[in-house]
C-alpha positions as CSV (number, residue, x, y, z in Angstrom):
1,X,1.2,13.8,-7.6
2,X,-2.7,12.9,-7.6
3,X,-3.0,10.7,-10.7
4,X,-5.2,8.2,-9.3
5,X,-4.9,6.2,-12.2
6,X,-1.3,5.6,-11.6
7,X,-1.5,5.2,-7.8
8,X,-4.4,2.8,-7.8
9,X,-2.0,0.4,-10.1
10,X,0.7,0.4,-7.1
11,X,-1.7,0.6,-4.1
12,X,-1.5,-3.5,-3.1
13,X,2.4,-3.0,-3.3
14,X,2.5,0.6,-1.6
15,X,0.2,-0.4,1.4
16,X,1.8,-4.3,1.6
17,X,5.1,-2.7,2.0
18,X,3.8,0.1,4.2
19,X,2.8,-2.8,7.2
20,X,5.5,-5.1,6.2
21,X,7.9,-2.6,7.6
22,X,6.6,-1.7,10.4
23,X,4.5,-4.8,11.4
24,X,1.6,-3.7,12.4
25,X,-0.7,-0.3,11.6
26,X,-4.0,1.5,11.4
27,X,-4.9,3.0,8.2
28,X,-4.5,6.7,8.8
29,X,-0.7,5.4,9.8
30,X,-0.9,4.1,6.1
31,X,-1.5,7.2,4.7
32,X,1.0,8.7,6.6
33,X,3.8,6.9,5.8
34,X,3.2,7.1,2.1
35,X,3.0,10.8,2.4
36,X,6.1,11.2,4.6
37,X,8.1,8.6,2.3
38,X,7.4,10.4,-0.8
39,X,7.6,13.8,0.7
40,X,3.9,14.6,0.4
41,X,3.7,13.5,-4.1
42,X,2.0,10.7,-3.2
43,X,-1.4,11.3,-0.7
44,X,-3.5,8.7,-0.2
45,X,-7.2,9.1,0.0
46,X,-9.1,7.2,2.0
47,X,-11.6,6.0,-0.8
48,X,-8.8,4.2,-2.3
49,X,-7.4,3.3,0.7
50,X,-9.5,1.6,2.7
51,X,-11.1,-0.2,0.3
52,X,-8.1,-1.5,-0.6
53,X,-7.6,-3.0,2.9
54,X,-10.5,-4.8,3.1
55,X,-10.0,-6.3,-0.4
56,X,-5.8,-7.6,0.9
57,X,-8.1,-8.6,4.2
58,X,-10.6,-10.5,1.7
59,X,-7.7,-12.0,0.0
60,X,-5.8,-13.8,2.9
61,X,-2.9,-11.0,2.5
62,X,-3.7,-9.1,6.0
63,X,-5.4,-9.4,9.2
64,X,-7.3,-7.2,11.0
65,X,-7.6,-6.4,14.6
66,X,-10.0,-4.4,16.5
67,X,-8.9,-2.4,19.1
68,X,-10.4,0.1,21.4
69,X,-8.7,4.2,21.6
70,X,-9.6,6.6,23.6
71,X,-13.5,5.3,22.7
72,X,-13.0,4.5,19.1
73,X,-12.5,1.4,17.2
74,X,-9.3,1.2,15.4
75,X,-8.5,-1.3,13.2
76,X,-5.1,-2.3,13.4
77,X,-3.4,-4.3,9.7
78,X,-0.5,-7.1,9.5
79,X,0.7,-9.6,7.0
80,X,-0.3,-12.9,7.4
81,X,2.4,-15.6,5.8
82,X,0.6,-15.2,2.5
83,X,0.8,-11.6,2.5
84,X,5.1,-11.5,3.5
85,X,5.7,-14.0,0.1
86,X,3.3,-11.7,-2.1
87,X,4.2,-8.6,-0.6
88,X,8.3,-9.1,-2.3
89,X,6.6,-10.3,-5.2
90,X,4.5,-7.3,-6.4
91,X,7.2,-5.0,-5.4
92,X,9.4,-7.0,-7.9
93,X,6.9,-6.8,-10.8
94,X,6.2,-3.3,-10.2
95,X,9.8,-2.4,-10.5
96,X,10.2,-4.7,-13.3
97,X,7.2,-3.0,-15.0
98,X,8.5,0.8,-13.6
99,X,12.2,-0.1,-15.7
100,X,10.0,-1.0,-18.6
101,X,7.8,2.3,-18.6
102,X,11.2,4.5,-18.0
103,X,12.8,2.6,-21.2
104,X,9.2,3.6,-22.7
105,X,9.4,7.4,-22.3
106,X,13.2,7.5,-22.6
107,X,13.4,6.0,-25.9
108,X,14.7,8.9,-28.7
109,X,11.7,9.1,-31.2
């Protein structure tokens, strides 16, 4: 699945949830992960992607560290305090909101 539309309304929750579990990651990892957890539907590009980090970053929702690998610069994502509380919070409204759309579409006509 490629609908940007629809990704680009999860992508705080997606990527919040993304470093929450795992503490600490570069974006490529990101992508990754969102691929391998949704057995490749979902692929994240990294024009939505990375702008969407600095914006979480810009927020108070992440931190950003800069690290050095094999020559390049890496930037490396976590949660600050702010980001843990909201992170459990969007993923409840975006389930909340997901029932709602499946009662939607499932509804006999």
């Amino acid at each position: 699945m490629n609908n940007k539309d629809l990704i680009r309304g999860a992508l705080k929750p997606i990527i919040l949830t993304a470093v929450k579990e795992h503490g600490r990651l570069y974006g490529y990892e990101i992508a990754r992960w969102v691929s391998q957890k949704t057995d490749s539907q979902i692929t994240l590009t990294d024009g939505a992607l990375y702008p969407m980090l600095h914006k979480l970053e810009v927020e108070g929702l992440m931190t950003v560290e800069s690290e050095s690998v094999n020559g390049r610069t890496r930037k490396y994502y976590s949660l600050t305090e702010e980001g843990i509380t909201q992170s459990g919070m969007m993923v409840d409204e975006l389930l909340i909101f997901m029932r709602a759309i499946v009662l939607l579409l499932r509804s006999p006509v």
